[in-house]
C-alpha positions as CSV (number, residue, x, y, z in Angstrom):
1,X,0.2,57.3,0.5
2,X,-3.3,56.9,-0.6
3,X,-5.3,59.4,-2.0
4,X,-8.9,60.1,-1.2
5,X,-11.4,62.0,-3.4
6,X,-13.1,65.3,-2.2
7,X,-16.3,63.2,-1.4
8,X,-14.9,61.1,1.5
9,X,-12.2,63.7,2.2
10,X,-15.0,66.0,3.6
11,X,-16.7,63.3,5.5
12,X,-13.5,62.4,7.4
13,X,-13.9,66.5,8.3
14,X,-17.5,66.6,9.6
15,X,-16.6,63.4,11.5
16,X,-13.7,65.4,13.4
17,X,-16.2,68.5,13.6
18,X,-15.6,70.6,10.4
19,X,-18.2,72.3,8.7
20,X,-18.6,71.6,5.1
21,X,-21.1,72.3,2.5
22,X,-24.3,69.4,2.1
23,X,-23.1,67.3,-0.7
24,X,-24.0,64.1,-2.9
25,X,-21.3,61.9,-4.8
26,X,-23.7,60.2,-7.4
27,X,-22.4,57.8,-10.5
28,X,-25.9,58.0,-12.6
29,X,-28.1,60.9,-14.0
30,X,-31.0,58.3,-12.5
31,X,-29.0,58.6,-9.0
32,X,-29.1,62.2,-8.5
33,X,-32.8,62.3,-9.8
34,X,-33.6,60.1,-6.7
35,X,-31.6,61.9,-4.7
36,X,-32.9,65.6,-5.4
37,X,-36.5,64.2,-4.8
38,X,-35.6,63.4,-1.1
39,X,-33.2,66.0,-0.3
40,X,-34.7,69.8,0.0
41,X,-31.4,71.5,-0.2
42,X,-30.8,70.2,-3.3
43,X,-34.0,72.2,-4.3
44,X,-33.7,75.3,-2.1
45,X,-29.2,76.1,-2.8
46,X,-27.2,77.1,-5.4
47,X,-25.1,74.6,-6.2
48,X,-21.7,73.3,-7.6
49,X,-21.3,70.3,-9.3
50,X,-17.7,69.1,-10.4
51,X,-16.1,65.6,-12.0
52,X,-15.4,63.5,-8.9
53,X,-12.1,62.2,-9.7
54,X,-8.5,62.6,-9.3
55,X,-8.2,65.3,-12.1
56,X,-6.0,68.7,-12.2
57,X,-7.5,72.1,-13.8
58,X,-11.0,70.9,-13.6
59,X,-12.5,74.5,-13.9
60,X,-10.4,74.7,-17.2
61,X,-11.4,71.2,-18.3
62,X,-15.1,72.4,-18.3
63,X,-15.4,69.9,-15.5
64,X,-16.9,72.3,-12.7
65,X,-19.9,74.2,-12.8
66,X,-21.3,76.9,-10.4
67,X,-24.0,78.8,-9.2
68,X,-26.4,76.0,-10.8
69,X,-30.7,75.5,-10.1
70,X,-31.8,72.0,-9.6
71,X,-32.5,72.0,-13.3
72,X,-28.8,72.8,-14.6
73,X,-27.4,70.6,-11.9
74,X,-29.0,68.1,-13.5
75,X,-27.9,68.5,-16.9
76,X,-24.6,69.7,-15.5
77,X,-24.8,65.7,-14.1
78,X,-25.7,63.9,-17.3
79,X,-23.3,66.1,-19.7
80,X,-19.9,65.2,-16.9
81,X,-20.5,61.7,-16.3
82,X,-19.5,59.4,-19.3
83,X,-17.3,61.8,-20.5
84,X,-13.5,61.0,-21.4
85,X,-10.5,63.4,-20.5
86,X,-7.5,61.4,-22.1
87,X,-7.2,57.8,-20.4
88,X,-10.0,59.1,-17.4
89,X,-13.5,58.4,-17.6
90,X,-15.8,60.5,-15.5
91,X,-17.8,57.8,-13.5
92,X,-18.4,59.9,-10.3
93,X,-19.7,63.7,-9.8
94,X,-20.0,65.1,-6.8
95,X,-22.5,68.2,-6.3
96,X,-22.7,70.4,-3.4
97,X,-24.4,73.4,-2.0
98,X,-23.0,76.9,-3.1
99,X,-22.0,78.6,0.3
100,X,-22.2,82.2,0.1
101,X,-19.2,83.9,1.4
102,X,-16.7,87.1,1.2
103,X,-13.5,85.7,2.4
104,X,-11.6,83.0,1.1
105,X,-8.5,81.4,3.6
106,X,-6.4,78.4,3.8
107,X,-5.5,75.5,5.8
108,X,-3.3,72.4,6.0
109,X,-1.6,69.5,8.0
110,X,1.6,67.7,6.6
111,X,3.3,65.3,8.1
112,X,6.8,65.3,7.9
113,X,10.3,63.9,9.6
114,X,10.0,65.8,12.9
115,X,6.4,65.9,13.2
116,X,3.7,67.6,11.4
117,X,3.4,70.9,10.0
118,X,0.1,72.7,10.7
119,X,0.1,75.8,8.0
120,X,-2.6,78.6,7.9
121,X,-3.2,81.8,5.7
122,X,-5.9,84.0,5.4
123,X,-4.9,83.8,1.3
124,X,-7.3,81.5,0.3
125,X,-8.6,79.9,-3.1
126,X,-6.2,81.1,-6.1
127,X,-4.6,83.2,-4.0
128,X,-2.5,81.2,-2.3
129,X,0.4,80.3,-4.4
130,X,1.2,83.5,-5.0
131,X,1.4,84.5,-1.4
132,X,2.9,81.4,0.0
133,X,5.4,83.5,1.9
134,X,2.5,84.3,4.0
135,X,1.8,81.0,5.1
136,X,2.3,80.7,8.9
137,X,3.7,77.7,10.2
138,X,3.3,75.8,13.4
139,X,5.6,72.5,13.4
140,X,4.3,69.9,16.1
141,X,6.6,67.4,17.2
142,X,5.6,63.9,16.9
143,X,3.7,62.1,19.8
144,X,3.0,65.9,20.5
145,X,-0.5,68.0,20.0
146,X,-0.7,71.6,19.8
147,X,-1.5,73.6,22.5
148,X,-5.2,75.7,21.8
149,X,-2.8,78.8,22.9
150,X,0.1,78.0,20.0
151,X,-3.0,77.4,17.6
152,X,-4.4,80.8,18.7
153,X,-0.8,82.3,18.3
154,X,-0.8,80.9,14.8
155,X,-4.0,82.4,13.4
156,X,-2.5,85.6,14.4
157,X,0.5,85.4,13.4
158,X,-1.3,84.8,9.6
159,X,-3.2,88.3,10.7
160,X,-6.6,86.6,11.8
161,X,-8.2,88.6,14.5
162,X,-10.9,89.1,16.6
163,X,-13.8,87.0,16.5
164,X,-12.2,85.0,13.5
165,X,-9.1,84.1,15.2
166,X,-10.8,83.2,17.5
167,X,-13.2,80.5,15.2
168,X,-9.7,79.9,13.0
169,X,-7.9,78.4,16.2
170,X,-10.5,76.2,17.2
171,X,-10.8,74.9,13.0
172,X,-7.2,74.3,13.2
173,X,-7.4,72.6,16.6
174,X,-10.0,70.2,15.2
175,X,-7.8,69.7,11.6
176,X,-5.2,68.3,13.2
177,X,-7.8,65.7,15.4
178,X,-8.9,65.2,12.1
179,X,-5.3,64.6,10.4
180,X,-3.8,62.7,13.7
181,X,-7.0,60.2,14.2
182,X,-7.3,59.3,10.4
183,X,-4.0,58.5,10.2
184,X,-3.3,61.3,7.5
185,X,-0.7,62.2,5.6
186,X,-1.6,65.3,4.4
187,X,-5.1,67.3,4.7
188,X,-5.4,70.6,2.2
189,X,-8.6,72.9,2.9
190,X,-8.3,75.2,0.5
191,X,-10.6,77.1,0.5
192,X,-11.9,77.8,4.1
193,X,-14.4,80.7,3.3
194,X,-16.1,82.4,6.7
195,X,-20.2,82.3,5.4
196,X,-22.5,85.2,5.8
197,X,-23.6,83.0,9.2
198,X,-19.8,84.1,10.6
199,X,-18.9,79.9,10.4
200,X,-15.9,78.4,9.4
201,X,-16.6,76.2,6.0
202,X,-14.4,73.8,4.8
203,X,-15.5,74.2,0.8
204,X,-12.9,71.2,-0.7
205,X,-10.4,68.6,0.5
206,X,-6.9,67.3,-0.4
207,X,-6.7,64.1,1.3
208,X,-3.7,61.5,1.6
209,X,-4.2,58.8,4.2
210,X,-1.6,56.0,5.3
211,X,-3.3,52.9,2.9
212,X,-1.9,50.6,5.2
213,X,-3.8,51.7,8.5
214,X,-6.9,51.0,6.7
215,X,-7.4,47.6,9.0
216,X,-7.7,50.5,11.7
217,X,-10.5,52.3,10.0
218,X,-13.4,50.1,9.8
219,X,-15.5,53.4,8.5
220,X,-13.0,53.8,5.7
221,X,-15.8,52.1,2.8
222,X,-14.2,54.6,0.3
223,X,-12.1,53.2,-2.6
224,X,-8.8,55.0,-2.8
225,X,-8.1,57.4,-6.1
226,X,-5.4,55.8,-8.2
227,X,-2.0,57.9,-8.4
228,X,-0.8,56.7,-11.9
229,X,-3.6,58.8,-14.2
230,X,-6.4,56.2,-14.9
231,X,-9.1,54.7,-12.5
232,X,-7.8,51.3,-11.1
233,X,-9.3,47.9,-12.6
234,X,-11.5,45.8,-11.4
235,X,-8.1,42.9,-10.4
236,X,-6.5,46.2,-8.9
237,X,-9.6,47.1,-6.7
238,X,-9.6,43.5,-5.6
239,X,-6.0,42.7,-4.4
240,X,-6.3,46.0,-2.4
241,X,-9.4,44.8,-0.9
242,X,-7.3,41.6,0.1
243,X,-4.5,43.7,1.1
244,X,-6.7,45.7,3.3
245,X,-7.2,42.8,5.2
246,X,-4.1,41.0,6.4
247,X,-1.0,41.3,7.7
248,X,1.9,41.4,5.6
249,X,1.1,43.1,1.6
250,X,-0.2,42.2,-1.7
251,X,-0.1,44.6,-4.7
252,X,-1.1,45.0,-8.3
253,X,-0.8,47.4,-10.9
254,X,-1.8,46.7,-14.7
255,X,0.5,48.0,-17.2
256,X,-1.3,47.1,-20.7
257,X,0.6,45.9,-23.9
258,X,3.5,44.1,-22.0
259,X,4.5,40.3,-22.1
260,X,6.4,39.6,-19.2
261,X,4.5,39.6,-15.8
262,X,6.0,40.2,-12.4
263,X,5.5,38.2,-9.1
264,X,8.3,39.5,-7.0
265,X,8.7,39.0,-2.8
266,X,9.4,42.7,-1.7
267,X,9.1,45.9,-2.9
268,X,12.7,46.1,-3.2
269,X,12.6,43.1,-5.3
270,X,9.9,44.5,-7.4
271,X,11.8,47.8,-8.5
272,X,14.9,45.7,-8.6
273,X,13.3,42.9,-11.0
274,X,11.0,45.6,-13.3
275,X,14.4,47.9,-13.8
276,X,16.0,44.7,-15.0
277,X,13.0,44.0,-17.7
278,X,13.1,47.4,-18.8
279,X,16.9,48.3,-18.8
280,X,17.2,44.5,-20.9
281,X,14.4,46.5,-23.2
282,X,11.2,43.7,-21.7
283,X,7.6,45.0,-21.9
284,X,6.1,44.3,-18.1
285,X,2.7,43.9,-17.9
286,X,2.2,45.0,-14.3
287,X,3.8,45.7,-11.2
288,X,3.3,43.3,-8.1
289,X,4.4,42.2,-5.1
290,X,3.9,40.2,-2.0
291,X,5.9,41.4,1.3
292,X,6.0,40.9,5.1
293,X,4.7,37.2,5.2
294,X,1.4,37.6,4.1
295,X,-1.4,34.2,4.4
296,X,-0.8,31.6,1.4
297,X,-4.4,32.9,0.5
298,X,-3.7,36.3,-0.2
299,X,-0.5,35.3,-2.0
300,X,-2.8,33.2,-4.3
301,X,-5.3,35.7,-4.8
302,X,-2.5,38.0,-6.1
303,X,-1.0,35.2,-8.2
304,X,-4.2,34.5,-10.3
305,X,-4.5,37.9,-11.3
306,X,-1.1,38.2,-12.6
307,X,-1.8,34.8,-14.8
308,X,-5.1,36.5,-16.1
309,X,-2.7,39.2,-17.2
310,X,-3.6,39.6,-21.4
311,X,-0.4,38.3,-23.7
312,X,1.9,37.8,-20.8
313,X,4.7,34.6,-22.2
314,X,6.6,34.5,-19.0
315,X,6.1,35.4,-14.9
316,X,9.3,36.2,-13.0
317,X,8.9,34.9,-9.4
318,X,11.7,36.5,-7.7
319,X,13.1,37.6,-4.5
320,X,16.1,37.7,-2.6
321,X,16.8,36.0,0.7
322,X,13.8,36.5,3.1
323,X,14.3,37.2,6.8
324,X,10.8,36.4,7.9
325,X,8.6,35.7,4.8
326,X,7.5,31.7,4.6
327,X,8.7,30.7,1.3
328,X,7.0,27.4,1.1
329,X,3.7,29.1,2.8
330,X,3.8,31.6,0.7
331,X,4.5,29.4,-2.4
332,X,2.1,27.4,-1.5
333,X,-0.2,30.1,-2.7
334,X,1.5,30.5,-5.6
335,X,1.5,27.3,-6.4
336,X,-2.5,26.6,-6.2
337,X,-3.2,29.7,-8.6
338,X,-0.8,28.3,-11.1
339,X,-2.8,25.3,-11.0
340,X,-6.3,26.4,-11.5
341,X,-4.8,28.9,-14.0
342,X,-3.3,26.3,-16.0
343,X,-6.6,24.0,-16.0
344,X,-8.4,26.7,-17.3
345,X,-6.0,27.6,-20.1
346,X,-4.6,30.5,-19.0
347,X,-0.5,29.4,-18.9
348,X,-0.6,28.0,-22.3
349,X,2.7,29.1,-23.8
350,X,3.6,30.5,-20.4
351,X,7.3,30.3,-19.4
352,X,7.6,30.8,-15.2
353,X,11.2,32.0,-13.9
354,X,11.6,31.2,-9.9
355,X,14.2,32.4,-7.4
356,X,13.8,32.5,-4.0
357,X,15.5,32.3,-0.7
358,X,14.4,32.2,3.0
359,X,12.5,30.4,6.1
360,X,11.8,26.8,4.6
361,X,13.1,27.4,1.1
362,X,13.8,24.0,0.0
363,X,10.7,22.8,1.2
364,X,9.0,25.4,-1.4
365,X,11.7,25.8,-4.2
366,X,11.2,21.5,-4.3
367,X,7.4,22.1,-4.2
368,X,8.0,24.7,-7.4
369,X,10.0,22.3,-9.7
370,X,7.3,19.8,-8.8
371,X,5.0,21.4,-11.2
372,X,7.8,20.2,-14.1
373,X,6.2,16.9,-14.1
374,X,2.5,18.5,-14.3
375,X,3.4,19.8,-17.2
376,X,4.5,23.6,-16.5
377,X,7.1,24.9,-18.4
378,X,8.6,26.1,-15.0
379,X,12.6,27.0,-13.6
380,X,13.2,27.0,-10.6
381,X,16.9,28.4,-9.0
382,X,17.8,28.8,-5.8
383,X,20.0,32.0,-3.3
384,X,23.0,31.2,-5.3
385,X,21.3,32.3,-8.5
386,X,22.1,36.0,-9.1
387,X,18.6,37.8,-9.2
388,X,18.8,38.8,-12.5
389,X,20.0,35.9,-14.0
390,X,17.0,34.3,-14.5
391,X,15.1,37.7,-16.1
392,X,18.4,37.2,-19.0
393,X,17.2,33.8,-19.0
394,X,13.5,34.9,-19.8
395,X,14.3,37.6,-21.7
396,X,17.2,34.6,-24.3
397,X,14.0,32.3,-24.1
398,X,11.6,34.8,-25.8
C-alpha cells in the first residue's frame, strides 16, 4: 500500500466529483505569500492550516491551527514549516478554507478479501470511535458496483434521512468511483460535514492507493508519504521513480548506521536474507530488492544506490532459484554499477557475497566472478549454496 497525504488525497475526490474545501499545499513562507496574492479566498475565508505530512495527533502536536485571517495563516505557515517533531521535518503545510458547518458524519471504502466494504455514519469527527457500532456496512463483491438503491438503503440504515439521505447516497455512490478508478485501497473521509449551503464536504482524506498501478495513473505527480516515520531520501524517491516505470520491481529503503547492504532478488529473499543479518546480530544498512524480471537498467540504478550506501563493508547479492527473472540480464545491471562504483572509490574495502539461481545463471554467475580479476573482492556461489551460507560467510569475514 502506498499512502497519500491529505493534499492529493482530496484532489483524487474533486476529480471523481466530491466537494472539498479550496486548498494550497505550499513548502515556503515565500510560496504561500504568492499564492494568497492571486487567490481571493485566501483573503475572503477562515482558514485551517495544518503540517502536511504523515503525522498522528497533529491538533495535540500544535501542528493544526483554525479559524485563522490571512495574517495568522501566514505566521501559522512560517512557525510549522522547518519545524522538527522527532525524526520528521515539517517541509509541506497545507492550508484550506474553514467550511462552516453543524453536522459532522463519516465515510469510508476498504477493500478487503470478498470485495470492498463501503461504511457510513452520521458520527463524524471525534465522534466516531466511540460509536463505531453504528457504522453501517455495505460489502460489495468484487467485479461488482453498488446499486444507487443499496447505497440509498445504506444512508438510512446509519439514520440519514430526507433530503440528506438523499445527498449521502449519491456522496457514497461517487466514493466508491473514486476508490474503484484510483485503484484504492482504502479512502477515509472523516469528517463529511453538510455546510450551511446544504452540500456534502469532504473536509480531510485518508488515502492508500495500490503503488504499483501507478504506470496506470499518469495524473498521479504526487510523491507517496513514507510508512516507516521519516520522509524518504532523495536515493529512495528515485528508485521509486524508476520503479514507477517498468515492469517487474526495484526497491530501496535506508536504514542508517548499518555495515552490511542488501541486494536480494525477491521480496521473499529480502526478508529471508535481512532476518539472517539481524538474527546472526549484522547491522543492515537498507532494505532492497529487485523482483519480477525488471530491465538490466533499473537493476543498475538500484545497485548504485546501495554502493553509495555510508560505511557499508559488504553487499549480499542473494536469491533463490528464479522461475522467470534473467539472471545474467539482470546481473548485467549489477554488474555495470559495481563498476562505475568501484572507479569512483566507492567499493574500497567492500567485500560482495553472490548467490543466485535461474534462467541463464551460468552465463551471469561466470560474468560475476569475472570481476575477481578487476580487482573486486567478490564470491560468487551458485543454487547448491544454502542461502544463508554465504551471509555466515560475510558476517566470519568481518
Amino acid at each position: 500500500m502506498a499512502k497519500v497525504l491529505e493534499g492529493p488525497g482530496m484532489g483524487l475526490l474533486r476529480k471523481w466529483g466530491i466537494q472539498t474545501p479550496n486548498y494550497v499545499v505550499v513548502t515556503s513562507a515565500e510560496e504561500f505569500e504568492q499564492l494568497s496574492a492571486v487567490n481571493d479566498w485566501l483573503k475572503q475565508s477562515k482558514l485551517v492550516v495544518k503540517a502536511h505530512e504523515a503525522l498522528g495527533s497533529r491538533f495535540k502536536l500544535g501542528l493544526v491551527k483554525v479559524g485563522l485571517d490571512l495574517a495568522g495563516a501566514k505566521s501559522a505557515v512560517k512557525e510549522m514549516l522547518g519545524k522538527q517533531i522527532e525524526s520528521i521535518k515539517i517541509r509541506e503545510v497545507i492550508v484550506s478554507e474553514a467550511i462552516e458547518h453543524k453536522e459532522e458524519f463519516y465515510a469510508s471504502a476498504k477493500s478487503t478479501r470478498d470485495g470492498v466494504d463501503v461504511m457510513v455514519t452520521t458520527f463524524g469527527g471525534v465522534e466516531v470511535e466511540s460509536n463505531w457500532d453504528k457504522v453501517k456496512k455495505l460489502t460489495v463483491e468484487i467485479g461488482e458496483t453498488p446499486s444507487d438503491a443499496a447505497l440509498s438503503k445504506l444512508a438510512k440504515d446509519a439514520g440519514f434521512a430526507g433530503e440528506t439521505a438523499a445527498k449521502m447516497g449519491e456522496f457514497l455512490k461517487k466514493l466508491f468511483t473514486c476508490f474503484e478508478n484510483e485503484d484504492a485501497q482504502y479512502v477515509e473521509i472523516n469528517p463529511v460535514v453538510l455546510d450551511t449551503a446544504g452540500n456534502l464536504v469532504a473536509l480531510d482524506a485518508v488515502t492508500l492507493l495500490d503503488g504499483d498501478a501507478k504506470f496506470r495513473h499518469k495524473d498521479w505527480n504526487f510523491p507517496f508519504a513514507a510508512e516507516f516515520g521519516r520522509a524518504y531520501t532523495k536515493n529512495e524517491e528515485e528508485v521509486m521513480a524508476v520503479d514507477a516505470k517498468v515492469k517487474g520491481s526495484v526497491k530501496l529503503i535506508e536504514i542508517p548506521g548499518g555495515n552490511i547492504a542488501m541486494l536480494p532478488a525477491g521480496g521473499g529473499a529480502s526478508v529471508y536474507y535481512s532476518d539472517a543479518v539481524v538474527a546472526r546480530g549484522g547491522k543492515l544498512a537498507n532494505y532492497a530488492e529487485y523482483s519480477g524480471d525488471p530491465p538490466d537498467w533499473a537493476v543498475e540504478v538500484l545497485t548504485e544506490k546501495v554502493c553509495a550506501l555510508p560505511g557499508i563493508k559488504h553487499i549480499i547479492v542473494g536469491g533463490a532459484i528464479a522461475n522467470f527473472t534473467d539472471v545474467k540480464k539482470t546481473f548485467s545491471g549489477i554488474i555495470n554499477a559495481f563498476r562505475k562504483a568501484k572507479a569512483e572509490g566507492k567499493l574500497d574495502g567492500v567485500k560482495i557475497w553472490v548467490r543466485r539461481g535461474g534462467p541463464n545463471e551460468l552465463q551471469g554467475l561466470a560474468a560475476m566472478r569475472a570481476l575477481q580479476d578487476e580487482g573486486f573482492d567478490i564470491h560468487v556461489f551458485d543454487r547448491k549454496t544454502p542461502l544463508t551460507d554465504i551471509v555466515d560467510m560475510a558476517m566470519a569475514a568481518k
